[in-house]
Each structure stands twice: as C-alpha cells, then as structure tokens.
N, C-alpha and C positions, 0 to 999 in steps of 0.2 A: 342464276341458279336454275337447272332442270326441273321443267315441271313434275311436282309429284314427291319432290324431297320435305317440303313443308309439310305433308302431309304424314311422311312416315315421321318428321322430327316432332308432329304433336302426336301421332297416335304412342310411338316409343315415350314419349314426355309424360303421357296420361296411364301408361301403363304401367311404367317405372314409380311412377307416383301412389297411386293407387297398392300397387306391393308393398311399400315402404309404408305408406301410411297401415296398410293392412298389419306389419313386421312388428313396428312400433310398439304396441302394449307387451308383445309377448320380450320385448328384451329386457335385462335389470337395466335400472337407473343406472350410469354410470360407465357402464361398459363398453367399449370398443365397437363392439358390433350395434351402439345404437348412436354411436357417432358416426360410423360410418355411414347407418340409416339417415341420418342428416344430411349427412354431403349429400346424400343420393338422390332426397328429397328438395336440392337446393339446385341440384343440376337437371331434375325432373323438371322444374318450374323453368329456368332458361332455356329447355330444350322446347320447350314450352312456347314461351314468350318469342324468345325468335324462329319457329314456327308458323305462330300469328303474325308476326312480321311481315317475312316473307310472303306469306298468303295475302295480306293487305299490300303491299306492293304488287304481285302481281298480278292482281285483280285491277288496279288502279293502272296500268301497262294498258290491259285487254279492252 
C-alpha cells in the first residue's frame, strides 16, 4: 500500500465518526436515518482499525 493511504483511512475514519456520533441524538429512535448512522459508525471504526494496521506495518517495514 502507498505511503500516506493509512493516514487519510484514519483521518476519513475519525471524522466520519465523529459526524455520526455528533448526528446520533438529534435522530428519532427507530428510524432509517439512525440505522443508517450505525452502518456509518461501524464502518468508521474499520476504516479505522485498518488504518492502524497498515500504519503498524509499515512502521515495522522502515
């Protein structure tokens, strides 16, 4: 992987989260748009995780 992609997959991961988390109170219980807030919060955190991944591999490469 190109250096430099781990880093925008955590900063997009932490910011998409961070939205979502922010989103969350103001939707009703129940409804569509706070399920979809969950995916979003669920793929925040994998964007996430293999971010740090990558970055711990390639530190361990250098």
């Amino acid at each position: 992987m190109k250096k430099g992609w781990n880093y925008l997959m955590l900063g997009f991961g932490m910011f998409s989260l961070i939205l979502s988390l922010w989103m969350l109170p103001l939707q009703a219980a129940g409804s569509s748009e706070r399920t979809i807030t969950y995916v979003n919060v669920v793929i925040a955190v994998i964007l996430m995780v293999i971010g740090l991944l990558f970055s711990v591999k390639e530190r361990r490469n250098n």
